[in-house]
MISE-748664 format. One line per 4 residues: number of its first residue (from 1); for each residue x, y, z of N, C-alpha, C. Coordinates in steps of 0.05 Angstrom, whole numbers, always signed. Layout:
<recs>
NUM	X:Y:Z:X:Y:Z:X:Y:Z ~ ...
</recs>
This chain:
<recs>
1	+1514:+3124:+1794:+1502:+3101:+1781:+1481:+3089:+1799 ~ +1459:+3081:+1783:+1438:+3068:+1810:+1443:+3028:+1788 ~ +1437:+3023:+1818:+1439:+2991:+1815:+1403:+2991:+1824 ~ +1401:+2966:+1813:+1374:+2957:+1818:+1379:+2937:+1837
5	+1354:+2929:+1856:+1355:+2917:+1872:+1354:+2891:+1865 ~ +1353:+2874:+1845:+1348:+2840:+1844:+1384:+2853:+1833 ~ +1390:+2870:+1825:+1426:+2861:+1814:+1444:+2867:+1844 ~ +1431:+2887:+1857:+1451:+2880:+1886:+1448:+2859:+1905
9	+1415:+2847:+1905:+1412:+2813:+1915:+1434:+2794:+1904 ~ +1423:+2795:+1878:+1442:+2769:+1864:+1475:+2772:+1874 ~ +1482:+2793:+1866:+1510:+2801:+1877:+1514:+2784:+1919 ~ +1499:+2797:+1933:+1506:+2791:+1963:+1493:+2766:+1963
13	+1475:+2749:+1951:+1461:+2722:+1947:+1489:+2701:+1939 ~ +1501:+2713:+1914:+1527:+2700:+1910:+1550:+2699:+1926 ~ +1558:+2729:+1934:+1577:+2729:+1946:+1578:+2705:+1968 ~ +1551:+2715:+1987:+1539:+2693:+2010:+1549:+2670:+2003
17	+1535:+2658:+1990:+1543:+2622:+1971:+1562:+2614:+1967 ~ +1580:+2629:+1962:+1607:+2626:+1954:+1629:+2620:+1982 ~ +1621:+2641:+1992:+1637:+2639:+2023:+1632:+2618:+2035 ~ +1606:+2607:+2044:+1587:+2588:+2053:+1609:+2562:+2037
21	+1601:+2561:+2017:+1614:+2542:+2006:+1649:+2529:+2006 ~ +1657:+2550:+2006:+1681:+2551:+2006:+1689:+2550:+2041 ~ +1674:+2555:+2058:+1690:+2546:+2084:+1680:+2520:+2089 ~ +1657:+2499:+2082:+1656:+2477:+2077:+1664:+2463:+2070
25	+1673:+2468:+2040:+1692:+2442:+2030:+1729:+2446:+2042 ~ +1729:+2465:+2052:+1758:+2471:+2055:+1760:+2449:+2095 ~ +1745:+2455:+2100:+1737:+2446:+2134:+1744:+2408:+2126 ~ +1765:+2395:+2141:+1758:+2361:+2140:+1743:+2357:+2166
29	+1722:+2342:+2160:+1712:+2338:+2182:+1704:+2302:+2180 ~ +1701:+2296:+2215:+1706:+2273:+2215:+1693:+2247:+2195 ~ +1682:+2252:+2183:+1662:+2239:+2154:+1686:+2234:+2139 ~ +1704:+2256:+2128:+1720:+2255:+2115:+1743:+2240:+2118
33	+1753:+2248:+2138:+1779:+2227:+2150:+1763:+2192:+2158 ~ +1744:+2195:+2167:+1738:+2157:+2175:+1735:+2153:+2142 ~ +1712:+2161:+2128:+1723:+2152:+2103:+1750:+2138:+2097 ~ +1769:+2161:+2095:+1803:+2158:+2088:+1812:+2137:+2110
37	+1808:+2132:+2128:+1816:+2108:+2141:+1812:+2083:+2131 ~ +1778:+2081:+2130:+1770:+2062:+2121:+1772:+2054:+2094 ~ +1778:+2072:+2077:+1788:+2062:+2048:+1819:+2042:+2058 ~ +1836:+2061:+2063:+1862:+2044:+2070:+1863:+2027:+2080
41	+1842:+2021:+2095:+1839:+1997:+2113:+1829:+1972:+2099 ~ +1821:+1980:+2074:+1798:+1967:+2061:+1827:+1955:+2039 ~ +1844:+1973:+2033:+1863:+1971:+2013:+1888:+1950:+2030 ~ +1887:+1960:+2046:+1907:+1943:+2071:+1901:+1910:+2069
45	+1878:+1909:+2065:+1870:+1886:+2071:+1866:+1865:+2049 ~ +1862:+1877:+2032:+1867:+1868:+1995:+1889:+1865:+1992 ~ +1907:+1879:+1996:+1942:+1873:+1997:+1941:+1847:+2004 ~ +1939:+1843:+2023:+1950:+1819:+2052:+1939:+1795:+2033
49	+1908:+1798:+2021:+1904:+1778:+2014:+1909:+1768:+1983 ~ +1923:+1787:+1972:+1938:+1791:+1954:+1968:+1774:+1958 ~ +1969:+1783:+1983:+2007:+1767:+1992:+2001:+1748:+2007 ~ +1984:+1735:+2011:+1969:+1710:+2027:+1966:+1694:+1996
53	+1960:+1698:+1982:+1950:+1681:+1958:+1978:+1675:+1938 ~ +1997:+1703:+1935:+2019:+1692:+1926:+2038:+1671:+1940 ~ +2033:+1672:+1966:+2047:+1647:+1981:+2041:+1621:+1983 ~ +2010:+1623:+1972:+2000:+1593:+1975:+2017:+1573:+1957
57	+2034:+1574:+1927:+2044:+1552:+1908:+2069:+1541:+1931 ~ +2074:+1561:+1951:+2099:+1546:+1968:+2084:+1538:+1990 ~ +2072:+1530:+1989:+2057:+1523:+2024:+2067:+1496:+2031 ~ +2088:+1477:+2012:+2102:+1453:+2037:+2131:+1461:+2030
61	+2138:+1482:+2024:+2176:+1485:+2020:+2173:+1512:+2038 ~ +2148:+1518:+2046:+2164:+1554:+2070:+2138:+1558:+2084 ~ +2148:+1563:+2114:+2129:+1566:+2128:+2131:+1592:+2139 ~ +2111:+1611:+2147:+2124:+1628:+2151:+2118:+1637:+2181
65	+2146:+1643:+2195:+2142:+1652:+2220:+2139:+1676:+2233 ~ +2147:+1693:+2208:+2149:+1726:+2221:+2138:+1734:+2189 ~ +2120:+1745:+2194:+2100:+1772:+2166:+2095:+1784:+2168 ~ +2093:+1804:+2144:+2089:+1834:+2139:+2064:+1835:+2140
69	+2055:+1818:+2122:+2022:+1812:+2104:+2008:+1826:+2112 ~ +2001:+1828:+2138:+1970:+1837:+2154:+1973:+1869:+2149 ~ +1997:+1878:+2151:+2002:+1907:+2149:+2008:+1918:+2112 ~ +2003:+1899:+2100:+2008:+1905:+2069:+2047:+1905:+2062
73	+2059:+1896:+2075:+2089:+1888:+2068:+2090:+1860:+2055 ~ +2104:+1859:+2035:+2110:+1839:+2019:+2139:+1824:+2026 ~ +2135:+1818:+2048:+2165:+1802:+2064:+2149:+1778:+2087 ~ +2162:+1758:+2093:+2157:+1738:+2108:+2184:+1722:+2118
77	+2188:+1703:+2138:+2212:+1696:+2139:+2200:+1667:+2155 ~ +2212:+1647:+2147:+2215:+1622:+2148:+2247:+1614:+2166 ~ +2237:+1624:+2194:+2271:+1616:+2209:+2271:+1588:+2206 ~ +2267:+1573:+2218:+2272:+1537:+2206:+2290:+1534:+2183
81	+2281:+1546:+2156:+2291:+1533:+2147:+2310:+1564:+2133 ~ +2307:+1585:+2146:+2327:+1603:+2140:+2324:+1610:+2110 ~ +2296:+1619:+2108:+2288:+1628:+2075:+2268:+1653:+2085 ~ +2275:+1669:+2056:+2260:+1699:+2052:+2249:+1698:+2030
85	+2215:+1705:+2042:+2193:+1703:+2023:+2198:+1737:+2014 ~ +2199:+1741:+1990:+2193:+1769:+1975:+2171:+1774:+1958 ~ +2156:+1787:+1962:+2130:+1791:+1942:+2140:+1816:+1936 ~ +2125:+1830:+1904:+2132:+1856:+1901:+2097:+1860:+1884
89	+2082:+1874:+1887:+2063:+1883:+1871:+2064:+1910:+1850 ~ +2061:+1902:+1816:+2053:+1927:+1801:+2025:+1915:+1796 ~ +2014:+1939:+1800:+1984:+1937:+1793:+1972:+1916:+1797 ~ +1962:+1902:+1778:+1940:+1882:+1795:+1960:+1848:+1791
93	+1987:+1852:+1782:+2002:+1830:+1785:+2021:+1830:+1812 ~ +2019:+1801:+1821:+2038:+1799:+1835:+2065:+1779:+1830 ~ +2084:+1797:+1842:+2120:+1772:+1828:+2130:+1770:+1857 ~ +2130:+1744:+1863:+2146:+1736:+1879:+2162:+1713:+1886
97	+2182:+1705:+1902:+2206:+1692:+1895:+2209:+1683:+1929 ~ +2225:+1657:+1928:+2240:+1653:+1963:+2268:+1654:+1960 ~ +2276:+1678:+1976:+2319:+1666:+1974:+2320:+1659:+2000 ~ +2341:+1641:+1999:+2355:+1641:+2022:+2371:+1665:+2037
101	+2366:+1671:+2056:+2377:+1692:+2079:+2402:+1698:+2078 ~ +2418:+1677:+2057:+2457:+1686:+2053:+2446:+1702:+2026 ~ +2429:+1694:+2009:+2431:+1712:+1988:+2423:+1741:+1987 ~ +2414:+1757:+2011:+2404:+1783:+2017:+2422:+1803:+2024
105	+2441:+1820:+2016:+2455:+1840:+2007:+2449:+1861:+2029 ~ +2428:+1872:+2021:+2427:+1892:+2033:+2396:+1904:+2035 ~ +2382:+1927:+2048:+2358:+1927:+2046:+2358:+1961:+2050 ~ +2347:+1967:+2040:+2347:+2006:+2041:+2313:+2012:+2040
109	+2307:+2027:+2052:+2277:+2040:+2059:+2279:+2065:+2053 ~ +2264:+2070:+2036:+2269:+2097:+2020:+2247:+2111:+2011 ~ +2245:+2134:+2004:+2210:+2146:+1999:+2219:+2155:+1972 ~ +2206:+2144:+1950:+2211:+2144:+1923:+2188:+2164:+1907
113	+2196:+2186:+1888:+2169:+2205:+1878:+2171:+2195:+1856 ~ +2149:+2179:+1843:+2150:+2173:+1814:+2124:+2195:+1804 ~ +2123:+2203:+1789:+2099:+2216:+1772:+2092:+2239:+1794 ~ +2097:+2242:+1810:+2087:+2258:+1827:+2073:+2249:+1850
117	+2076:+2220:+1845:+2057:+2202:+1874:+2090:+2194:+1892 ~ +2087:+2197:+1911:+2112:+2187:+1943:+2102:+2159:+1945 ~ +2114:+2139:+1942:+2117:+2114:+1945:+2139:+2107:+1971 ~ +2130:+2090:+1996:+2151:+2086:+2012:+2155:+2055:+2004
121	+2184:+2054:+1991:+2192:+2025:+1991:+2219:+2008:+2010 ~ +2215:+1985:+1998:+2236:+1974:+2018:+2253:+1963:+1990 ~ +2279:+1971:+1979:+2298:+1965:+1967:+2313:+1939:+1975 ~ +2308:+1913:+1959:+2322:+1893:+1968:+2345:+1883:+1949
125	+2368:+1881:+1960:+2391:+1873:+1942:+2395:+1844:+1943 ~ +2397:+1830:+1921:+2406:+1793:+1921:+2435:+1795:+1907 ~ +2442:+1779:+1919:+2475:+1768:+1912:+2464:+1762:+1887 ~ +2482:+1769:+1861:+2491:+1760:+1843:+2460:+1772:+1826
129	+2444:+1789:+1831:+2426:+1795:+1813:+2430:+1824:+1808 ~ +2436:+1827:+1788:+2434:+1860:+1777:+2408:+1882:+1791 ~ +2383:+1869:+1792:+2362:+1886:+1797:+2357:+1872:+1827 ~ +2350:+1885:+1842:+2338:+1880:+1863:+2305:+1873:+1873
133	+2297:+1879:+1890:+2268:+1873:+1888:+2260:+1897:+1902 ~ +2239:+1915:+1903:+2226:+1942:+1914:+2201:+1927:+1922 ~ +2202:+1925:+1946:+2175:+1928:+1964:+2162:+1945:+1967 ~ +2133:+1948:+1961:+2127:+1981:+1967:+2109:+1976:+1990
137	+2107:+1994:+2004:+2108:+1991:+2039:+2088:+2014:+2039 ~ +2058:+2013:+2068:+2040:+2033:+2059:+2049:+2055:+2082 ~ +2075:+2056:+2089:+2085:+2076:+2110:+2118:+2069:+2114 ~ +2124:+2096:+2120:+2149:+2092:+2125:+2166:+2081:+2146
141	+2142:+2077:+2173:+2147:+2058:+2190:+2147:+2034:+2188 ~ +2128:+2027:+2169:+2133:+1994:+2157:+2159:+1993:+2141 ~ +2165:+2009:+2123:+2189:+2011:+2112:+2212:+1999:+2136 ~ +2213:+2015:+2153:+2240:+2024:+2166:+2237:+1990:+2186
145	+2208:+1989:+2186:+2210:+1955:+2208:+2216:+1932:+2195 ~ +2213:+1929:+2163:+2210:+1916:+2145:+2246:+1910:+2139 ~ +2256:+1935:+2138:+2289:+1931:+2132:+2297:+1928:+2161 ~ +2291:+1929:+2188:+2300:+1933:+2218:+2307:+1894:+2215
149	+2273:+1887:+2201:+2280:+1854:+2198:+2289:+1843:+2191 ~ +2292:+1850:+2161:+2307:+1838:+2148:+2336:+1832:+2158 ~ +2343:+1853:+2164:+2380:+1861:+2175:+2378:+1839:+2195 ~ +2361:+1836:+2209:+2357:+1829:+2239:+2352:+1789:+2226
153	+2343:+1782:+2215:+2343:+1754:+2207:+2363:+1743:+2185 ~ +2375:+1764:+2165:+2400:+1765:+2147:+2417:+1764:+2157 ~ +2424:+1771:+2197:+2453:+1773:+2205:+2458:+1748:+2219 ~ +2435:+1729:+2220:+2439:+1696:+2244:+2450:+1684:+2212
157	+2470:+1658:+2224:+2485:+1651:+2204:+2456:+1622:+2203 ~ +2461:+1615:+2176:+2439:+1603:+2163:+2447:+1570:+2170 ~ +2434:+1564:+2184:+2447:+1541:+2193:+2433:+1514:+2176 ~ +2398:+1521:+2178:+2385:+1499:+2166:+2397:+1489:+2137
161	+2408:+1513:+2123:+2419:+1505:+2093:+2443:+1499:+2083 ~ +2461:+1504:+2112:+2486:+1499:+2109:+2502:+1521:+2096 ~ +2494:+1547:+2090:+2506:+1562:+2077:+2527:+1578:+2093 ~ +2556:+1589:+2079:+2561:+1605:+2093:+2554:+1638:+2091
165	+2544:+1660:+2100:+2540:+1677:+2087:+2566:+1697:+2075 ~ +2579:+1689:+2051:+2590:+1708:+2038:+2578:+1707:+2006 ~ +2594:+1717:+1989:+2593:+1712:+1954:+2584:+1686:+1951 ~ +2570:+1682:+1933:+2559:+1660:+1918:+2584:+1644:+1899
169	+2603:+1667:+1891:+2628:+1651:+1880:+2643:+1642:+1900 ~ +2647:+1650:+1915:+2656:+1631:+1940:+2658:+1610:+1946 ~ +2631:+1599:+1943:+2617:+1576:+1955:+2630:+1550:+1939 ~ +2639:+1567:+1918:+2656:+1537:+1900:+2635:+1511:+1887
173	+2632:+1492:+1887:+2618:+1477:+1860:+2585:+1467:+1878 ~ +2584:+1478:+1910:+2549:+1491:+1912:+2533:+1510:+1897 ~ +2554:+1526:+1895:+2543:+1548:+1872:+2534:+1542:+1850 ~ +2547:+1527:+1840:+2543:+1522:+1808:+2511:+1501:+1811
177	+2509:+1493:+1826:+2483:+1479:+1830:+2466:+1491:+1844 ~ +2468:+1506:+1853:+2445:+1519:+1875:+2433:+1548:+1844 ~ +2412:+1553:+1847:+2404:+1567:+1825:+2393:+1590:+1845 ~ +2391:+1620:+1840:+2394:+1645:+1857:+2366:+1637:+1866
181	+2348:+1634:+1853:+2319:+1640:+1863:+2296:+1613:+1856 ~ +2295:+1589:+1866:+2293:+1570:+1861:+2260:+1566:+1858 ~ +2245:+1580:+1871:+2232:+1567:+1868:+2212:+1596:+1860 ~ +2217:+1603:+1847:+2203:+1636:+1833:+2189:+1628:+1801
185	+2164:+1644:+1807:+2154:+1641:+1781:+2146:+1662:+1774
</recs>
């Protein structure tokens, strides 16, 4: 068989191109990754002021002494007066709530696959609420520091509020007046 010469160009012209191409886009190079930093960094920072703005309606009932914010965690803690700020974000809403430090159960850091996207969250349990609150956390080291704190400010006995930390039925006819999440909207 004879080949003509513009059909064996085009052939090694392509092949060329192709290869060329293909070890380029497959290569990350540093353009690519500062990009990817800088987006997250950019996203990091929208968070915070995302969880900076849901805290402002409490700004004379909780101050906060220890935060996630700067790092995109939706937790804060008010030792004084022995309250836990919780933010949780879906999409472009944010829900958040203050309990008091006897009402926090438990806290689990977990790497969750919904749809096929890994979400690292922080699982928060409240006395006497069926559903908990899921923090979503932009690493699993925030995760694991986020519940390290919680545990770590949930275990000093709550002194500013007078509570003791067990059951909420416990507490006998404080209970019946104290409402789980008081000041949540």
């Amino acid at each position: 068989m004879h080949y003509s010469f513009a059909a064996t160009t085009f052939h090694w012209v392509f092949i060329s191109l192709t290869l060329v191409l293909c070890v380029v886009a497959s290569l990350p190079t540093r353009a690519w990754l500062g990009a990817g930093a800088w987006l997250q960094q950019q996203m990091t920072r929208s968070t915070s002021q995302r969880l900076q703005a849901s805290l402002a309606p409490f700004a004379g009932r909780f101050s906060q002494s220890e935060s996630f914010f700067a790092r995109g965690g939706g937790l804060a803690f008010d030792a004084p007066r022995g309250l836990v700020f919780l933010a949780s974000m879906d999409g472009l809403s944010v829900q958040s709530a203050i309990y008091p430090a006897a009402l926090i159960e438990a806290a689990q850091a977990r790497c969750v696959v919904e749809n096929g996207f890994q979400d690292f969250v922080l699982d928060v349990g409240i006395s006497g609420q069926a559903a908990g609150w899921r923090l979503r956390c932009a690493s699993q080291e925030l995760a694991n520091e986020m519940s390290a704190a919680l545990a770590r400010f949930c275990g000093t006995p709550d002194q500013a509020l007078g509570l003791i930390r067990q059951d909420p039925a416990r507490l006998g006819a404080r209970a019946g007046n104290m409402r789980l999440c008081p000041w949540s909207y």
